[in-house]
C-alpha positions as CSV (number, residue, x, y, z in Angstrom):
1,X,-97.2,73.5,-25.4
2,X,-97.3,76.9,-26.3
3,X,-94.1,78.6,-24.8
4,X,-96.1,82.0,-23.6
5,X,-98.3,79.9,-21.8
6,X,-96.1,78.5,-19.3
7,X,-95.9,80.0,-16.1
8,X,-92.2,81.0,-15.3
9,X,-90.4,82.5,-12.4
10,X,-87.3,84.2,-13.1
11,X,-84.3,84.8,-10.4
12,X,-81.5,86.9,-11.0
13,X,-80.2,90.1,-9.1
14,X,-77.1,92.1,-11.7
15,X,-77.8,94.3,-14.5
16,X,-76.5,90.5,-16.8
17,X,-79.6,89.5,-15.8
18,X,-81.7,92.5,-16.9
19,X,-81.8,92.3,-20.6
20,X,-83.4,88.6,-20.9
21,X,-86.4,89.9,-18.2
22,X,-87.4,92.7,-20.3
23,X,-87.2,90.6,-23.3
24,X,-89.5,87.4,-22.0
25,X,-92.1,90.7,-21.1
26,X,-92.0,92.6,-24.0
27,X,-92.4,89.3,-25.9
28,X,-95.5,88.2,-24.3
29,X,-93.8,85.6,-22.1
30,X,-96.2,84.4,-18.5
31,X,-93.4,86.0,-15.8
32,X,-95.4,85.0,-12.9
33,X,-92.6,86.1,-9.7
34,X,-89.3,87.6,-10.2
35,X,-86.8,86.4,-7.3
36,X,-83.9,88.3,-6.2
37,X,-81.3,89.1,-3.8
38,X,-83.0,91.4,-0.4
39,X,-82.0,94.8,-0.2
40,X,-79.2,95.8,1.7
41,X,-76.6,98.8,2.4
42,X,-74.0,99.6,-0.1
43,X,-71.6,102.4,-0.4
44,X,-70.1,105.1,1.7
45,X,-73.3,106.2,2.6
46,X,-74.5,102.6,3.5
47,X,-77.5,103.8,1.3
48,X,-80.2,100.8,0.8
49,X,-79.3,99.0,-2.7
50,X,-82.1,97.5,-4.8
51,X,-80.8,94.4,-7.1
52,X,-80.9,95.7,-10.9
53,X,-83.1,93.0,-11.7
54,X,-85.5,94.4,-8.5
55,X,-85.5,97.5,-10.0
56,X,-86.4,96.0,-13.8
57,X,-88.9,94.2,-12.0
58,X,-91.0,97.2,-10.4
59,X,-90.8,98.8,-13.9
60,X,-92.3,96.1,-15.6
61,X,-95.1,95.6,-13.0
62,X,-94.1,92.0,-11.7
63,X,-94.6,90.0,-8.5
64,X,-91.3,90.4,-6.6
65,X,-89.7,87.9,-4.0
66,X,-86.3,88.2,-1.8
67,X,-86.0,85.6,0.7
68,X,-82.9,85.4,2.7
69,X,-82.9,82.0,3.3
70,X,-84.1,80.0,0.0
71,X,-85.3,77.0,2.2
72,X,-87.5,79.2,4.2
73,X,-91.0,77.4,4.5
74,X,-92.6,80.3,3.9
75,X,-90.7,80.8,0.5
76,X,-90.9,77.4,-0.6
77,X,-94.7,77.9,0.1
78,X,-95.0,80.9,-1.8
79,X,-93.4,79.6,-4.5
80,X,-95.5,76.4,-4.5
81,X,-98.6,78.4,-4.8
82,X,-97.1,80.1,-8.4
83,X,-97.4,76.3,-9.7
84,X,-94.7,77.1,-12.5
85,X,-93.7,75.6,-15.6
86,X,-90.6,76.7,-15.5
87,X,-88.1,78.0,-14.0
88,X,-84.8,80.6,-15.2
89,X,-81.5,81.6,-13.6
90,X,-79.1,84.3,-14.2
91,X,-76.3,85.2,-12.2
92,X,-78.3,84.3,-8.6
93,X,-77.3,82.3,-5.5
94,X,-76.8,78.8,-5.6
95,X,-80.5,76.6,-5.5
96,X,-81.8,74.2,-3.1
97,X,-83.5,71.2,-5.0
98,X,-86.6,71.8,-3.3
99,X,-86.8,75.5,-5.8
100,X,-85.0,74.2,-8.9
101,X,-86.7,70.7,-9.0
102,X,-90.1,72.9,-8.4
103,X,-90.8,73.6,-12.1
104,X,-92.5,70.9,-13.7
105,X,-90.5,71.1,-17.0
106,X,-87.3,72.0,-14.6
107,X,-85.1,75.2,-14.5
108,X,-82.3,76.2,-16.4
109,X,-79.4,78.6,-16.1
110,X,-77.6,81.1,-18.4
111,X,-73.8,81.1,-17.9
112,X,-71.7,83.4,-19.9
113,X,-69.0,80.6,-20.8
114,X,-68.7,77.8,-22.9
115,X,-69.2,74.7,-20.2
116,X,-67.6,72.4,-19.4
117,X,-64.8,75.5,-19.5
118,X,-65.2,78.1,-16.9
119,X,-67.4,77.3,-14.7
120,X,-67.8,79.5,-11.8
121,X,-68.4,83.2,-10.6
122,X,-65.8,84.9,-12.8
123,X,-66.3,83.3,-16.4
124,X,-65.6,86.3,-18.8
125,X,-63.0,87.2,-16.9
126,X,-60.9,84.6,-16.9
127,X,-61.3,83.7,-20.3
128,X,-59.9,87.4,-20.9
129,X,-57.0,86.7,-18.6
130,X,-56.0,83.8,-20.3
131,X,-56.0,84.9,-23.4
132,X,-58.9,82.9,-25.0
133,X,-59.8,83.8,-28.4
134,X,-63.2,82.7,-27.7
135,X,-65.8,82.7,-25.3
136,X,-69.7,82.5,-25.3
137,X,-73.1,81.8,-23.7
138,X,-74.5,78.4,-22.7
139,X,-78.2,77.4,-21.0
140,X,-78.3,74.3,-19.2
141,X,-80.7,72.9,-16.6
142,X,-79.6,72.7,-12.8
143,X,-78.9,70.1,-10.7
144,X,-76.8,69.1,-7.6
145,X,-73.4,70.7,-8.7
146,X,-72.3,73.9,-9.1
147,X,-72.6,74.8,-13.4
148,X,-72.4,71.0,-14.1
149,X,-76.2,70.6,-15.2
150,X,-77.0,68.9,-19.0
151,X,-76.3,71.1,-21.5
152,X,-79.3,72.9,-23.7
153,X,-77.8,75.9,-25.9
154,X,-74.7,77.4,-26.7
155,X,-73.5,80.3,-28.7
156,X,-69.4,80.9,-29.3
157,X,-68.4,84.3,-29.3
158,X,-65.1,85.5,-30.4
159,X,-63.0,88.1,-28.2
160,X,-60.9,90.5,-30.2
161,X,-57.6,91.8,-29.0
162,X,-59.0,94.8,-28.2
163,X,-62.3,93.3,-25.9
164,X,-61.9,94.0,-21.8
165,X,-64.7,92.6,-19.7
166,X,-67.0,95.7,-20.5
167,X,-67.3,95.0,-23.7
168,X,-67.6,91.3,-24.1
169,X,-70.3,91.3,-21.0
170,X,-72.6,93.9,-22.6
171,X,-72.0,91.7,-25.9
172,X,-72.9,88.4,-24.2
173,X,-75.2,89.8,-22.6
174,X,-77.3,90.7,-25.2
175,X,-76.3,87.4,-27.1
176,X,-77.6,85.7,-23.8
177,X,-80.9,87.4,-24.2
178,X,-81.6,85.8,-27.5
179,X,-80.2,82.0,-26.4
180,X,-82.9,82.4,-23.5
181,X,-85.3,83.1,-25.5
182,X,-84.3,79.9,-27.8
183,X,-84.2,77.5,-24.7
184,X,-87.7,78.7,-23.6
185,X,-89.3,77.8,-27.1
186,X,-87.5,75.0,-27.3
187,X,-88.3,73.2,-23.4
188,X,-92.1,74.2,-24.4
189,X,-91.5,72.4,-27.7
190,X,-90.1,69.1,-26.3
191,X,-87.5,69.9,-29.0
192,X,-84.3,69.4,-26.9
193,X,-81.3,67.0,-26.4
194,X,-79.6,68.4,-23.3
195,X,-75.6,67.2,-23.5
196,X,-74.4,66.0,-20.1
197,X,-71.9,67.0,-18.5
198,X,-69.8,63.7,-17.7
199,X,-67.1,61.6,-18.4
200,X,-65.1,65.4,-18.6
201,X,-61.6,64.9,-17.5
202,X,-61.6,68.1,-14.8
203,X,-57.6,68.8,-15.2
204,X,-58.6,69.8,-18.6
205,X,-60.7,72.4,-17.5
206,X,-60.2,76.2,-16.6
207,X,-62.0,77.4,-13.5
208,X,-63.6,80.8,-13.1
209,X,-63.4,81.7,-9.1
210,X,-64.7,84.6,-7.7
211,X,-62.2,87.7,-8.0
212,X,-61.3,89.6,-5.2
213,X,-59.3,92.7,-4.9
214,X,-56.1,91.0,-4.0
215,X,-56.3,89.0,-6.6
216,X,-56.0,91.9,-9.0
217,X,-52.4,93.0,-7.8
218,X,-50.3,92.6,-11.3
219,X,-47.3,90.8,-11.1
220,X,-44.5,92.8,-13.3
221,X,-42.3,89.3,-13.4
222,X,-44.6,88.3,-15.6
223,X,-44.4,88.2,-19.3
224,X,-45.8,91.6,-21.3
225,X,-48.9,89.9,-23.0
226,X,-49.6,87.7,-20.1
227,X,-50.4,91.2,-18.0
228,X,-52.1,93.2,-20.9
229,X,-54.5,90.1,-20.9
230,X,-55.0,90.6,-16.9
231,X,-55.4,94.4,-17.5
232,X,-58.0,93.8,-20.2
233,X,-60.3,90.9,-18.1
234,X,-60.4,93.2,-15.0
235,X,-61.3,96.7,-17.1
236,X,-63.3,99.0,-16.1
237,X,-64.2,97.2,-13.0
238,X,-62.9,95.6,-11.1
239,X,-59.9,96.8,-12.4
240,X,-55.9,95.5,-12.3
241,X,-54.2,97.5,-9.5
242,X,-50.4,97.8,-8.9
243,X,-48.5,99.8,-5.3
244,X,-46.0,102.1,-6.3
245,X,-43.2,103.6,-4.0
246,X,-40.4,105.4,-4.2
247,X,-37.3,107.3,-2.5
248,X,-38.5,110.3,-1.1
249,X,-42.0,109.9,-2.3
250,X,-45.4,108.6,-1.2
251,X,-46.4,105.3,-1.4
252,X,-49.7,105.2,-3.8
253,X,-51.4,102.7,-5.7
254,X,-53.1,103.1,-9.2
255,X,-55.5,101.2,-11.3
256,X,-54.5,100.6,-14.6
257,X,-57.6,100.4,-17.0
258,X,-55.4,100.0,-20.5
259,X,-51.7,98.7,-21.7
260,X,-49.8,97.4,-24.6
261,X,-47.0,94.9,-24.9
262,X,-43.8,96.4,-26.3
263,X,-41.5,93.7,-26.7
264,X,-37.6,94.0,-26.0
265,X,-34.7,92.1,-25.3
266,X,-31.9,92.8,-22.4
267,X,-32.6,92.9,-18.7
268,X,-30.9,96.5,-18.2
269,X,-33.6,96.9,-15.2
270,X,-35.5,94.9,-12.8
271,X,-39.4,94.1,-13.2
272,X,-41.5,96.9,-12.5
273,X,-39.0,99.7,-13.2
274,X,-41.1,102.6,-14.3
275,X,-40.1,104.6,-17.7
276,X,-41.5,108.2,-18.9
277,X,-40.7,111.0,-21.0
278,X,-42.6,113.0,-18.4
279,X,-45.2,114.2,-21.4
280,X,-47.0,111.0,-22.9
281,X,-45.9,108.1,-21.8
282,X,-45.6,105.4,-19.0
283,X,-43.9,102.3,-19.6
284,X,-43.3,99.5,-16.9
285,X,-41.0,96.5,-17.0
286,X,-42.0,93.2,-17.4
287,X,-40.2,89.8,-18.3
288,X,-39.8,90.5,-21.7
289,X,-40.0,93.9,-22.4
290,X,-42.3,96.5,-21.1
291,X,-46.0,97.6,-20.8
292,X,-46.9,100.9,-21.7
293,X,-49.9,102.2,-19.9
294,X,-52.9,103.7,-21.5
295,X,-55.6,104.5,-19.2
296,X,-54.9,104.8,-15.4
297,X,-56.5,106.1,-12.0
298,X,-54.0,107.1,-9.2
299,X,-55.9,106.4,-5.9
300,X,-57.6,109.6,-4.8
301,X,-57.5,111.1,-8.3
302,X,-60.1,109.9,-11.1
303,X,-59.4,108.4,-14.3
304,X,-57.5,109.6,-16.8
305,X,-55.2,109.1,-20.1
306,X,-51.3,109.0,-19.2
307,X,-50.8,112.1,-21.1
308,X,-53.3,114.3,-19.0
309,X,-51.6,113.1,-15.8
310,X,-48.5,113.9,-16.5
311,X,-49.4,117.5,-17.0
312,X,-49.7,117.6,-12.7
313,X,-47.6,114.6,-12.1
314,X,-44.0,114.9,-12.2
315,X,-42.7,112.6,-10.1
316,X,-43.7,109.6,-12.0
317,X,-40.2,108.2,-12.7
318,X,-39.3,108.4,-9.2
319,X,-41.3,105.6,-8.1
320,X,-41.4,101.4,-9.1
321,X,-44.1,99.5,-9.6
322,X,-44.3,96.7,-6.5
């Protein structure tokens, strides 16, 4: 079958998602309905938010879809009446059978890990955090469980020292875009081998949860690389946070966008002790040594290199990091 004859229906709602739309358009590819999250109010001004992949959509001239419930009749309906091929999913809600099963020749998912590791909400993230060395894209095609479907594609990517979350999602998701496009050809082909899923011994795996802001409260008992890693998977957004108080000072918090480990022995202060010359630097304890601070964002201020807020900020040394 030719692959730009199938009819496909496409569901995503971030800007991950955006790339591999414009892609299956511009290369001649039968989008029949885009589906995607419903609008709804974000921001101070509780302004009405269009999904990125909405607003892709409406650019490219395609039939769009945002059901709130994905087992509404009327949905299910609608979606019956496309008669699709096939269906594709990236970084959208959870499927009910009755939509994934749809498709004729199924639908498959883009996940920016390499499964079985890191499945979940969070994958680049995590990997970050923990201090892989690698990472990557996989397609696979749904089922019942949550990222657990038989494997199709996979790419490995490596992360450099120097990566944060920006940079290794806008590099897998441009990677992704091509892997899609693979996995399309390929299903309309008959030339695949999916790889299931099973038999996987789950303690051996790493989990990607959702990340909330509590979550990105660094802890300065732990060791120096340990927290540059959490700085780097949470930067620019949504960014590790720490409180800082002081004697005599007010209480503030500050997101920390960039660090370095600089190694020491001795335990001459406590775990989050704050150090500074006062002109161009800003070094907080950690287990084994202390993390110097690149990039940082007081709250109420906007973000800015150590050495341009010192200029106004005086009081840094006063204060410890919680």
């Amino acid at each position: 079958m030719n692959a730009k004859d199938l009819r496909i229906v496409f569901m995503g709602t971030p800007e991950f998602a955006v790339p591999s739309l414009r892609a299956l358009v511009d290369g001649g590819y039968n989008v029949v309905a885009v589906v995607t999250t419903p609008d709804k109010p974000a921001g101070r001004g509780q302004k009405i938010h269009e999904s990125d992949v909405k607003v892709a959509a409406r650019e490219l001239g395609l039939p769009i879809l945002q059901p709130e419930k994905l087992r509404d009749p009327e949905f299910v309906e609608t979606m019956q009446a496309l008669k699709p091929d096939l269906g594709i999913v990236i970084a959208f809600r959870m499927l009910p059978e009755v939509i994934w099963a749809m498709p004729h020749l199924g639908t498959f998912n883009l996940h920016a890990s390499l499964l079985p590791q890191y499945r979940g909400a969070a994958p680049i993230n995590w990997a970050i955090i923990n201090g892989e060395s690698e990472t990557g894209v996989t397609t696979f095609l749904l089922n019942h469980e949550i990222d657990k479907g038989a494997i199709v594609g996979q790419i490995r990517v490596p992360i450099g020292e120097e990566d944060t979350i920006g940079s290794m999602y806008d590099r897998l998701m441009e990677i992704g875009t091509g892997l899609v496009i693979d996995t399309v050809e390929r299903i309309a082909a008959g030339n695949i081998d999916p790889v299931e899923q099973m038999h996987i011994d789950e303690s051996t795996l790493r989990p990607a949860p959702k990340i909330f802001k509590e979550d990105c409260c660094i802890d300065w008992s732990r060791s120096g690389r340990e927290i540059v890693n959490f700085v780097r998977g949470l930067s620019p957004y949504p960014a590790a946070w720490t409180p800082m108080s002081g004697e005599g000072v007010q209480p503030l918090t500050a997101k920390i966008f960039s660090a370095k480990h600089i190694p020491c022995d001795g335990s001459e202060c406590g775990c989050g002790t704050i150090n500074s010359d006062g002109k161009s630097y800003i070094r907080v304890r950690c287990a084994d040594g202390w993390v110097e601070i690149g990039e940082l964002q007081i709250a109420g201020k906007k973000r800015m290199a150590v050495k341009e807020l010192l200029l106004g900020f005086r009081d840094i040394a006063r204060y410890t990091a919680r």
